[in-house]
N, C-alpha and C positions, 0 to 999 in steps of 0.2 A: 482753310480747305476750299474756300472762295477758287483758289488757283488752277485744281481739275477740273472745272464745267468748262473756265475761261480757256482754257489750252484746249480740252475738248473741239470746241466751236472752231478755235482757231485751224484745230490740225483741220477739218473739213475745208474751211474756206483754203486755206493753204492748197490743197491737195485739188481743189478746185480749178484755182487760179494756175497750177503748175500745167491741170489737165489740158485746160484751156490752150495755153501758152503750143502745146505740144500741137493738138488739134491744129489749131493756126499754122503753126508754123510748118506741119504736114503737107497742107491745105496749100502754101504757098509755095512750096516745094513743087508740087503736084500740080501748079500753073491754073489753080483754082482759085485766084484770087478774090475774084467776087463774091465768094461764099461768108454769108454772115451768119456765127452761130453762137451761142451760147449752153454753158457747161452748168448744169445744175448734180451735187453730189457726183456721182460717175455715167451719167446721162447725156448726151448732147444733140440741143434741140438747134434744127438749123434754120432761120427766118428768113433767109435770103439764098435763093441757090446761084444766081449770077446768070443766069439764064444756060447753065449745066445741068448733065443728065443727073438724077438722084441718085440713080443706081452707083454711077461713079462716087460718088459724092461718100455713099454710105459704105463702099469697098474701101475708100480713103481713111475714113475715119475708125472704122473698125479695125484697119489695121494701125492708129495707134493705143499702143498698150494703156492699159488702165480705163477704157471707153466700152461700157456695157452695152448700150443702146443710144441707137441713133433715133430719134423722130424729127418729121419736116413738118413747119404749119402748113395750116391747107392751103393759104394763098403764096405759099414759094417756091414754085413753081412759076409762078405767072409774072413772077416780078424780074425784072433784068438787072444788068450789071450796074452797080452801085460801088461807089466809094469805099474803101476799107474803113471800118473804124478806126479809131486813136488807137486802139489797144491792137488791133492786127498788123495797121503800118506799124508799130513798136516791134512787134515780133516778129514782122518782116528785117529791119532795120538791124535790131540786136541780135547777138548771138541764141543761135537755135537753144532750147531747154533737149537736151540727150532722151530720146525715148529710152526707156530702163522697162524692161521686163515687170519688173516690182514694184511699177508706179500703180497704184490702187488706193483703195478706202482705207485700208488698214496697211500699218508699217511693219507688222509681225513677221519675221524671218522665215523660209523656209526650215524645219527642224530636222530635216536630211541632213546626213553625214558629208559634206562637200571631200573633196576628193582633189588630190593633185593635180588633176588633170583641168580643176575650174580655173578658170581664166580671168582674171583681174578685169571689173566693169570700170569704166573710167568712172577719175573722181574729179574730171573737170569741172569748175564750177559756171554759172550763167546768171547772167542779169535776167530777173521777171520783168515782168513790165504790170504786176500788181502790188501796188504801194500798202506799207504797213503803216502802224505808227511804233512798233515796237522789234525787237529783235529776240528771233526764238530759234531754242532747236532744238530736236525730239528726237534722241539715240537710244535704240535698243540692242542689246545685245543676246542673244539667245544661239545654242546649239552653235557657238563658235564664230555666227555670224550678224555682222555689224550694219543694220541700216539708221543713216542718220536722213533727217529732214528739216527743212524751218527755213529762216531767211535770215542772212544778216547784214549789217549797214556796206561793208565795205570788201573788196577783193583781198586785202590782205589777210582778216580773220578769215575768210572762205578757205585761202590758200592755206593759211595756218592749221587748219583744219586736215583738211586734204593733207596735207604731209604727215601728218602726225598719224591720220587714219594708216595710209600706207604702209609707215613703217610697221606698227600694231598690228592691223590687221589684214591686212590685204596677203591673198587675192578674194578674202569673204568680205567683200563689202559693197554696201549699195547705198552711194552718197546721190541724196537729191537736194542738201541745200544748197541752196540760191543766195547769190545778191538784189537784193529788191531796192528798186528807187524808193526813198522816202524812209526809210527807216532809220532811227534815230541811233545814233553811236552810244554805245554804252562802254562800262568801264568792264565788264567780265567777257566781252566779246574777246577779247585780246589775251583770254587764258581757259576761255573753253576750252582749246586744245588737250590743255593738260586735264582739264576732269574727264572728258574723253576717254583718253588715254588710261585711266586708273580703273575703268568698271569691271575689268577681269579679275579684279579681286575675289567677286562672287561669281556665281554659275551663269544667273538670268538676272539681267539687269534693266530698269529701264529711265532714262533720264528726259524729264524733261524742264527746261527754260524757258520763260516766258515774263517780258521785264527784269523785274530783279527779283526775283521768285522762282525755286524750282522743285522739283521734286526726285524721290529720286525711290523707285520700287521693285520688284524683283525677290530673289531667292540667299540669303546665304547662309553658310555650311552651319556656322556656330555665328555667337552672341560676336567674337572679338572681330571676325570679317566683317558683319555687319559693322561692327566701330572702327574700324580698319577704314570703311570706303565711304562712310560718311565722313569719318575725319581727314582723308586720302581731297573731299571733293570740295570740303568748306575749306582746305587750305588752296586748293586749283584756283574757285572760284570769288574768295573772297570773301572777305567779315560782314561786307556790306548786303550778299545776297542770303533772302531768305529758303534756307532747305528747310525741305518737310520729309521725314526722314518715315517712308512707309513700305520698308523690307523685311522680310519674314524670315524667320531661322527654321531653315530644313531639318537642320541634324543632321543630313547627309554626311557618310563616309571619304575619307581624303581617297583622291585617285593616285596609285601608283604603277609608274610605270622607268624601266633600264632600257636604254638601246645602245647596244656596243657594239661596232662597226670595225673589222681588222681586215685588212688587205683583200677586201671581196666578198668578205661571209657576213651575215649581222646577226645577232642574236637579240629576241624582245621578249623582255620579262617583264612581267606589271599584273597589276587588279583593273578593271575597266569599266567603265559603266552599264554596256551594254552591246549583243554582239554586232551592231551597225560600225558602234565605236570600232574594233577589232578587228573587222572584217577591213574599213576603210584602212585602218594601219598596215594591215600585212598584204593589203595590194597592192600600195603605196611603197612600202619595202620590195616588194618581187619586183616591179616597174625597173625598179634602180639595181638593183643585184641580180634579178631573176630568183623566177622560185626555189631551185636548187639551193640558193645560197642563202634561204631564211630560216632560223630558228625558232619556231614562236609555239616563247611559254607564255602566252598572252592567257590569261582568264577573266571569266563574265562576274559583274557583281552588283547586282541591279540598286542596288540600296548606296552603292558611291553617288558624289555628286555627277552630273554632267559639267565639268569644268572647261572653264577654258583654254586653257593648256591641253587637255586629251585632244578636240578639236584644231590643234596646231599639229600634234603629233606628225600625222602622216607629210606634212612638208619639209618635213626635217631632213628624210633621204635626197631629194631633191635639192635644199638647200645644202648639204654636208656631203653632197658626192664625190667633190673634186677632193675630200679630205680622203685620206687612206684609212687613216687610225683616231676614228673617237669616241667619245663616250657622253651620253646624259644622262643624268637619273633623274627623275618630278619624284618627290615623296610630299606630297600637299602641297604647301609653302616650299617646300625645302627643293633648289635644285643647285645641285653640284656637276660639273661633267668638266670634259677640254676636247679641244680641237689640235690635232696633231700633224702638221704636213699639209701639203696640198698647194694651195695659191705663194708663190714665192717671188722673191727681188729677182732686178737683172742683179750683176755681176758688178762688186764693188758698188753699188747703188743703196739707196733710202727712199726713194721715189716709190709711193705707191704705185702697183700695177691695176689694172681695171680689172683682174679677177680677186684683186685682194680689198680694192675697194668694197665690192660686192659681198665679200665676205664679213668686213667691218660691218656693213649694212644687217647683213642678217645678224650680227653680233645685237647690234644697236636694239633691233625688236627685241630679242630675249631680253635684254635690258630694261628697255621702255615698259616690256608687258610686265618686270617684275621688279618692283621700285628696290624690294631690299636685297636686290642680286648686286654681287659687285665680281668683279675682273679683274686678274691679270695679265697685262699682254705682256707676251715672251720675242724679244727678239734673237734674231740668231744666224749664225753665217758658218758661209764652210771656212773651210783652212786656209784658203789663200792669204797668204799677207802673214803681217806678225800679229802675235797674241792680242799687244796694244791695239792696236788697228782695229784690228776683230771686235775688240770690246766694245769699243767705240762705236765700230758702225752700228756694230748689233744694239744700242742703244741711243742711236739715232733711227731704226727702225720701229723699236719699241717705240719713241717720242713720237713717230709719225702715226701710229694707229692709236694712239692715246689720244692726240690731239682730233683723228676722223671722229670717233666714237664721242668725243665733246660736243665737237660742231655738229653732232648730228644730235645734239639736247643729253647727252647722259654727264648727271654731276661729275667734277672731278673729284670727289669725294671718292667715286664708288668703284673709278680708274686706277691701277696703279700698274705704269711700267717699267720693266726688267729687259736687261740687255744681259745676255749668257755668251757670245761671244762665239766663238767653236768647240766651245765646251760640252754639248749634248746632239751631237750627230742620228741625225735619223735614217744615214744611207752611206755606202764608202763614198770617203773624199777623193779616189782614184781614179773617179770619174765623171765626165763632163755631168752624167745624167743625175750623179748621186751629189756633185757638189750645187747643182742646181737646186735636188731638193732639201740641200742642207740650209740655204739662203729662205729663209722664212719666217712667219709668228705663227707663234702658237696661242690659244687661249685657254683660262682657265677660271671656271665660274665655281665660285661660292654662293653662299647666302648668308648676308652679313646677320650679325647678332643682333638682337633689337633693345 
C-alpha cells in the first residue's frame, strides 16, 4: 500500500513539471524570453520579468491551461534581462509540450456524454525536460473517456501507446504522457499498451504504474469482470509487476442496446443507463439519417452500468454510414452484428481501397475494445469473369483484410476469412453501379465462447 502516497506525490510533481514546461514554452513563443518563473502545484510565481510589462506577462500565462494564478516577487520588476535557465533553454530547444484543455491538478474526465461532433485532441507525444528516475503512467477511464499521464523512457513506448489509445478510444482522449530524459527503461513499458487497452472491461476504471508496482481501482459490474481485468492486466503487464487489485463490485445492470441500419432508416432499441446516455445516441443517429428516419425504442434504466460501449454507441452512425445495410447488438458482454455493402474493390482487383482500409480500422477497435469478439471477413465479387476466377479473387480479398485487421494487433485466432465468390449479390450485376457494389467485404462479429 506503500505504492498510493508514492504515486500520489508523484502525479503532482509530474503535473508540475508538465505545467512548467507549457508556461515556458508559451513564454517563449510570446518572444518573452527573459521571463524566469517557477510552478508550484498550479501556481506560477515569476522572479524575473526580463525587464517586460507584468500585465503582459500575467495575460500570457493565464492563457496557458492548467495555470490558476500568477504572482511576481516584489523585486521583479526591477531586475533585467537575464539568461534563460537550463530548463527554459531545454524547452525552447525541444519540442513544445501541447497545451490540452485538461491539463490541471486532477486527471478525472469530464462525465459529459461526448458527442460525434468531439474532435480527436492530439496524442502526439513530447520530450519534458524534467528528469525522473522511474517510468510511470496514470490512465483513467471514466464516462467513456480516456486520460492518460506520466512519463516514459523512450518515443517508442510513447508511440506504442498513442496508437493503441487511438484505435480504442479515440476521439475521447486526452493523452499527456511524456518522454522524460532520464528515465530508466523498463521491461513493461513495451506492453503497457495492451493493459491499456483491456480497462473497458469494467465501467470506471483507474490505472496506475509507478516502477514495477501498480494498481489498478474503479467500479465493476460483478465478481467475474473484476477477475476478467485483473487477469486481462497481470497478463499485458507481466509476472514480474506487482498489482494491487482495489475494484469494487457495483452489481450494476448489463446495458443493452440493437441498431439496425437498412437503406436510410435506422432503428434503436436497447436499455440505457441514463437519459444524457440516450439523448447523445439519437442525435448522433438524426446527424447521419436525419430525424425522419430514426426509430428510437431507446429506454432509461438508472440502475445499468454506465459502460463503456453505451459511450462508443453514438460513433457508430458515423463510422457505419458509407454501409447501406447493418446491424449491431451489445447485450453486456455479448456483441454479434455484420456490415453489409458499402466500401468496395476496383474491378478485377484485391488492393485495398482507402475507404475500406478505414473500415478495417474501425473493425479493428471493436476488436481491440472486446478481446473475446472474433470476425468473419467475407469477400465477394460480381459476375464478371468465371465462377473459378471469382472464387478466387473473392478470397484474395478476404486474405487482404484478414491480414489489415492482424497488422493492426488483432490475433489470428479471433480472424477467420471466407471468399464467397459471386455467390451472394447485394445489388443487379446488370450494372456498372450494382456490379460495383457487388465487389466488396462484408463483416461478421461473434463472441467467441470462453
Amino acid at each position: 500500500m506503500l505504492l498510493l502516497p508514492f504515486a500520489v506525490w508523484w502525479m503532482v510533481a509530474s503535473n508540475e513539471a508538465a505545467l512548467s514546461n507549457k508556461a515556458r514554452t508559451t513564454l517563449a513563443a510570446a518572444a518573452m524570453d527573459g521571463v524566469v518563473l517557477t510552478i508550484e502545484g498550479r501556481d506560477a510565481l515569476v522572479e524575473k520579468t526580463g525587464g517586460l510589462d507584468p500585465d503582459m506577462i500575467e495575460e500570457a500565462l493565464y492563457g496557458v491551461g492548467g495555470v490558476r494564478r500568477v504572482d511576481f516577487m516584489s523585486t521583479a520588476t526591477t531586475l533585467g534581462t537575464d539568461a534563460l535557465s537550463p530548463a527554459t533553454t531545454a524547452a525552447q530547444t525541444g519540442p513544445a509540450v501541447p497545451a490540452t484543455t485538461a491539463a490541471s491538478s486532477t486527471t478525472t474526465p469530464a462525465t459529459t456524454v461526448p458527442t460525434t461532433a468531439t474532435s480527436a485532441p492530439s496524442t502526439t507525444t513530447t520530450t519534458s525536460v524534467a528528469a525522473a528516475e522511474e517510468p510511470r503512467v496514470h490512465a483513467v477511464l471514466q464516462d467513456g473517456t480516456l486520460t492518460i499521464s506520466g512519463a516514459v523512457s523512450s518515443p517508442a513506448a510513447a508511440e506504442a501507446v498513442a496508437q493503441m489509445i487511438s484505435l480504442v478510444y479515440a476521439p475521447f482522449v486526452d493523452n499527456q504522457l511524456t518522454v522524460a530524459v532520464g528515465v530508466e527503461a523498463t521491461e513493461w513499458e513495451s506492453r503497457v499498451a495492451g493493459a491499456i487497452a483491456v480497462l473497458p472491461i469494467v465501467g470506471t476504471a483507474e490505472l496506475t504504474i509507478v516502477g514495477d508496482g501498480a494498481v489498478i481501482s474503479g467500479e465493476a459490474r460483478t465478481d467475474a469482470h473484476q477477475a476478467r481485468l485483473t487477469g486481462a492486466l497481470a497478463q499485458a503487464l507481466g509476472t514480474s509487476m506487482a498489482l494491487v487489485d482495489e475494484l469494487e463490485v457495483s452489481g450494476a445492470g448489463a446495458p443493452y442496446y440493437r441498431f439496425r441500419a437498412d437503406d436510410g432508416h435506422i432503428i434503436l432499441d436497447g436499455r440505457l443507463p441514463g437519459d444524457d446516455v440516450v439523448a447523445a445516441i439519437v442525435d448522433a443517429a438524426a446527424d447521419v439519417y436525419g430525424a425522419g428516419n430514426v426509430t428510437n425504442n431507446l429506454v432509461v434504466d438508472a440502475d445499468i452500468e454506465r459502460a463503456f460501449t453505451v459511450f462508443r454507441a453514438p460513433l457508430l452512425f458515423t463510422q457505419f454510414a458509407p454501409i447501406p445495410n447493418w446491424t449491431l447488438e451489445v447485450d453486456g458482454d455479448q456483441i454479434t452484428g455484420a456490415l453489409r455493402g458499402g466500401a468496395t474493390f476496383a474491378y478485377n482487383s484485391a488492393e485495398l481501397t482507402p475507404e475500406l482500409k478505414v473500415l478495417l480500422q474501425t473493425a479493428a477497435g471493436v476488436l481491440l475494445r472486446n478481446p473475446a469478439l472474433g470476425v468473419v471477413i467475407e469477400g465477394h465479387t460480381d459476375s464478371s469473369g468465371s465462377t473459378q476466377h471469382n472464387q478466387r479473387l473473392s478470397q484474395r480479398r478476404a486474405n487482404a483484410g484478414a491480414e489489415t485487421l492482424s497488422g493492426l494487433g488483432i490475433p489470428e485466432a479471433r480472424i477467420s476469412a471466407v471468399g464467397f465468390g459471386e455467390t451472394r449479390p447485394i445489388a443487379p450485376n446488370n450494372t456498372e453501379e450494382g456490379r460495383a457494389l457487388n465487389r466488396r467485404l462484408d463483416f461478421a462479429f461473434s463472441t467467441n465462447p470462453e
